[in-house]
C-alpha positions in Angstrom: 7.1 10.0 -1.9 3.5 8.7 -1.9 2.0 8.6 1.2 -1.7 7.1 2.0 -3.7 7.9 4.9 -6.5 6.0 6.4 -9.0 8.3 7.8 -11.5 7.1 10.8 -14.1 8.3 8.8 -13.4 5.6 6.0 -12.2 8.0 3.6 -8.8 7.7 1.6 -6.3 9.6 0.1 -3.3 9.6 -1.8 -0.5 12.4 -1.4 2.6 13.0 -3.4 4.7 14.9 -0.3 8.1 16.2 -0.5 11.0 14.1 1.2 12.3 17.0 3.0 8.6 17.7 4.2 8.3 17.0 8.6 6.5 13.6 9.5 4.5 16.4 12.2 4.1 19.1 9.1 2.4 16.9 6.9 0.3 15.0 9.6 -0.9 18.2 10.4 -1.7 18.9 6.5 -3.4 15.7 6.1 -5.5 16.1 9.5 -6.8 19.8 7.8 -8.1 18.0 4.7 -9.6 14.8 5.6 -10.0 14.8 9.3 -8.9 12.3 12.1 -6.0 10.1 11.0 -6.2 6.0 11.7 -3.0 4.9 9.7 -0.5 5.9 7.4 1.3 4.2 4.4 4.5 5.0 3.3 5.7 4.1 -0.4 9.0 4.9 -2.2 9.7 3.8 -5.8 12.1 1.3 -6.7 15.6 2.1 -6.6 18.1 1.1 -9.4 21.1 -0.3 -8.4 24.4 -1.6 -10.8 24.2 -5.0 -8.9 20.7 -5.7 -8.2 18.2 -4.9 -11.3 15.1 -4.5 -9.2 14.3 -3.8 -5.8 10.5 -4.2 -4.5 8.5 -1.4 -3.6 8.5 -0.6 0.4 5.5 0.0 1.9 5.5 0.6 5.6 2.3 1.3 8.0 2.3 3.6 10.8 -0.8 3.9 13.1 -0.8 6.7 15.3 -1.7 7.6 18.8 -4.8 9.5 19.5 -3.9 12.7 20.9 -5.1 12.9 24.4 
């Protein structure tokens, strides 16, 4: 799965992560390498399906509470 994160700082970057990785694992991955997280977007690749030729990509963004 790609995932990209938005850091506070401005910067951005693109990770290929595991599907079996932990939402919490990998936040805590992304957090050591670029810093203080203001969203996330989450992409999967098209699936194939016998009925239905293409299927869009699905992007979804999560913004997350600053820790307190």
């Amino acid at each position: 799965m790609k995932i990209l994160v938005h850091f506070k700082s401005g910067f951005k970057q693109t990770f290929i992560v595991p599907k079996c990785m932990l939402a919490l694992e990998f936040r805590n991955i992304a957090r050591e390498i670029g810093g203080n997280i203001e969203s996330i977007e989450f992409s999967s690749p098209p699936r194939r399906q016998s009925n239905i030729p293409t299927v869009e990509l699905r992007t979804g963004v999560l913004r997350l509470p600053d820790k307190r």
